[in-house]
N, C-alpha and C positions, 0 to 999 in steps of 0.2 A: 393347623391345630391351635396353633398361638391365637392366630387371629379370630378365629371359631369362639376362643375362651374370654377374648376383648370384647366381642361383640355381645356374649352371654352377660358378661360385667354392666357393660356401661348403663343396663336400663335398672339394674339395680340403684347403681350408685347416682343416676337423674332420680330416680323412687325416694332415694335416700335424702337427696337436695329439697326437694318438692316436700318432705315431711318434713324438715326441722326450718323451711321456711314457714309453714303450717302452725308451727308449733310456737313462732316467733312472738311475743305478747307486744301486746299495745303500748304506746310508751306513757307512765303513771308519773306525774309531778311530784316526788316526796318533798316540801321544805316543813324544814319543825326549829327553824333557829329562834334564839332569843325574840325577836321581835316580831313573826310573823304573827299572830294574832293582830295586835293594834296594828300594824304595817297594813296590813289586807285591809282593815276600816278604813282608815286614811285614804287606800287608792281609791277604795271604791267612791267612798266620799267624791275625791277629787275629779273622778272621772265621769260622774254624775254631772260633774259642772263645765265641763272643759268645750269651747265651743267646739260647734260642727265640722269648720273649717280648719280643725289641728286634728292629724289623724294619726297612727299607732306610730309610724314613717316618720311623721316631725319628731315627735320624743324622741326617735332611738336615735337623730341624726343629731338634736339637744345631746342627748346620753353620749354621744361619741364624741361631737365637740367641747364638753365639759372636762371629759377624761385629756382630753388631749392640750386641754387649757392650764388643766390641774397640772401636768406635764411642764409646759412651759413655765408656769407661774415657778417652779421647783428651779428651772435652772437659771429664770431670773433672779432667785431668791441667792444664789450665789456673789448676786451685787448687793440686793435690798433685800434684809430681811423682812419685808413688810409683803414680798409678793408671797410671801408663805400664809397670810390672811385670805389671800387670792384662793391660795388651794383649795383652803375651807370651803367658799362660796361656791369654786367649782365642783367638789363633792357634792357637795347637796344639790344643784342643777342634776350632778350627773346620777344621783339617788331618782330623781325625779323622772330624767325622763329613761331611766334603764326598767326603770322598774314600774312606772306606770304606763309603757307603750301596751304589754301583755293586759295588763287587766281592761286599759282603754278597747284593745279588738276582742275580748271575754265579752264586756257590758255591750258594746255594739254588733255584737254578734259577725264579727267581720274576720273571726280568726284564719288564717292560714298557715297551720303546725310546720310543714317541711321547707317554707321559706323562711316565716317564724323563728326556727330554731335556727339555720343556717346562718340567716344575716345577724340575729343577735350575739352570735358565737363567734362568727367574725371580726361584729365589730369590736367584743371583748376581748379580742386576742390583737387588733391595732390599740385600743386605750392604753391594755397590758403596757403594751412594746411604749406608747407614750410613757406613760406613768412613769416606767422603772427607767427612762431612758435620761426624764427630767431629772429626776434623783439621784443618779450617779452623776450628770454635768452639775447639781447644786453643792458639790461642797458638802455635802451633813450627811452621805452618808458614802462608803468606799464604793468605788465603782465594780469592784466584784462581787458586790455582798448585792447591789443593786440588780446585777445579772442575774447569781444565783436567784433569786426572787421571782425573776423573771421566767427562769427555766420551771423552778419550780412549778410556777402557777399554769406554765404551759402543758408539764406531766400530770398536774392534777386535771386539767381542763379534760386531755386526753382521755384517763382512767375517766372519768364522769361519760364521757360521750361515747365510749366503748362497753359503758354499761349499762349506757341507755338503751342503746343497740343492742346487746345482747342480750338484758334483762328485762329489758322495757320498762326501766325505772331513771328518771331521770332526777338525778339529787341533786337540789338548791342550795342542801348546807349538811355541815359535815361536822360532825360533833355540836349542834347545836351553833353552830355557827356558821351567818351564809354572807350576801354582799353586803348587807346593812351594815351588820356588826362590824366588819373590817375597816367599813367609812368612819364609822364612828371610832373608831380608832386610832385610823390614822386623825381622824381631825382632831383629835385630844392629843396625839402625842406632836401635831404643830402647834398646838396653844403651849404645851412643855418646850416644843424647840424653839420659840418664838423667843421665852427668857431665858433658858437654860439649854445650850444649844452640846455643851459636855457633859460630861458625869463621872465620877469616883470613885466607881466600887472597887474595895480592897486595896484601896491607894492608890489604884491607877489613874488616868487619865485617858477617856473614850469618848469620841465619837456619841450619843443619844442615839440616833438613829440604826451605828451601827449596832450597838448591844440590841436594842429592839429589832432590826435585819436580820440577825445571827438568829436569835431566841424564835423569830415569825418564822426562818428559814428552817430552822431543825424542828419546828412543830409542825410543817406541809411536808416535810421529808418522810415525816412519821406517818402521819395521815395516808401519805401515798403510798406508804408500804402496806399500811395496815387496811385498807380496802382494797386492793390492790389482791394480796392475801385472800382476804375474805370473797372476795369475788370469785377469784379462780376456785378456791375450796367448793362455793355456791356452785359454778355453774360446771364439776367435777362432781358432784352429787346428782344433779339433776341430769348432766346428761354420761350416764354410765355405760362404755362401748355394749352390745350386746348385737355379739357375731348370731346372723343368721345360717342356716341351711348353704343359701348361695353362696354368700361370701365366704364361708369355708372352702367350698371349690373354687374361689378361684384364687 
């Protein structure tokens, strides 16, 4: 009888698989951060001009060896503060070629979305691991507040790609804020740690970096809670169980 009642189930619960892959949506690009208007001009600009022989593949291997430059420059800069000017330059390479590989295979019509997405998520999770890795060996900022950062950015990468998947919306920026903004960021607060490598609020004595690590770190903890939330609430409304006939018998 058991077995009778397994065998009655299981073409449901394949029925059941087969409809809400069915049901799965396309994956939508949302970015609305500060910059993306004039950013999107710029690439296309640039990509208009870019010879034939540089294709989506050289940028994102530019993009990867920038981040990873920027990385070292940080933990050189624990000797010379001047490789912190380093960082700078490598930022903007790495603005360059993360963000102009995609529109470069857009305009050439050469896109391939599930490699695409793969190897650029990749390699932003080795840049990551450089980045944060440079700045805890540089001295300017504590080597747990560097981590944190790092875990961080790793839960938010997550939550983004688990709701790409499951929403078919893929977000570039989260409160109006996406990779641009952060670059720019960071490169202004190494022109501030370049002269001003401490600070004094309320008579203390801190770290630049770290107050700025602490402050970056509890605003992506937030974020990730609060989409995170909102996600589940989303896809807790759209998909609400609703028991059939069969599946009450079994």
């Amino acid at each position: 009888m058991a077995s009778g009642m397994a065998k009655f189930c299981e073409p449901v619960e394949e029925g059941a698989m087969r409809k809400s892959q069915q049901r799965r949506p396309e994956m939508r690009r949302v970015q609305e951060s500060w910059s993306a208007r004039p950013e999107k001009l710029v690439l296309l600009w640039l990509a208009a001009r870019i010879p034939q022989w540089l294709g989506p593949d050289h940028l994102t291997l530019l993009g990867l060896a920038a981040q990873i430059g920027a990385g070292a420059c940080y933990a050189l800069a624990s000797r010379n503060k001047y490789a912190l000017l380093g960082v700078i330059a490598c930022l903007a390479l790495n603005w360059l070629g993360d963000s102009l590989d995609g529109t470069l295979a857009r305009v050439r019509y050469q896109l391939r979305p599930r490699y695409g997405f793969y190897v650029d998520h990749m390699v932003d999770s080795f840049g990551a691991l450089a980045l944060m890795g440079g700045l805890a060996l540089s001295g300017y900022m504590h080597p747990w507040i560097a981590i944190g950062l790092l875990v961080a950015f790793l839960m938010l990468s997550i939550q983004s790609y688990l709701a790409t998947y499951a929403l078919g919306e893929f977000h570039l920026s989260f409160w109006r804020f996406g990779p641009t903004e952060l670059r720019i960021l960071l490169a202004v607060g190494n022109m501030a740690l370049f002269w001003k490598p401490r600070v004094h609020p309320f008579g203390g004595d801190y770290k630049l970096f770290d107050i700025g690590g602490a402050i970056g770190l509890a605003g992506m903890a937030v974020m990730l809670l609060f989409f995170t939330a909102k996600n589940i609430g989303r896809l807790y409304r759209e998909e609400r169980p609703v028991p059939s006939e069969s599946s009450k018998i079994c």
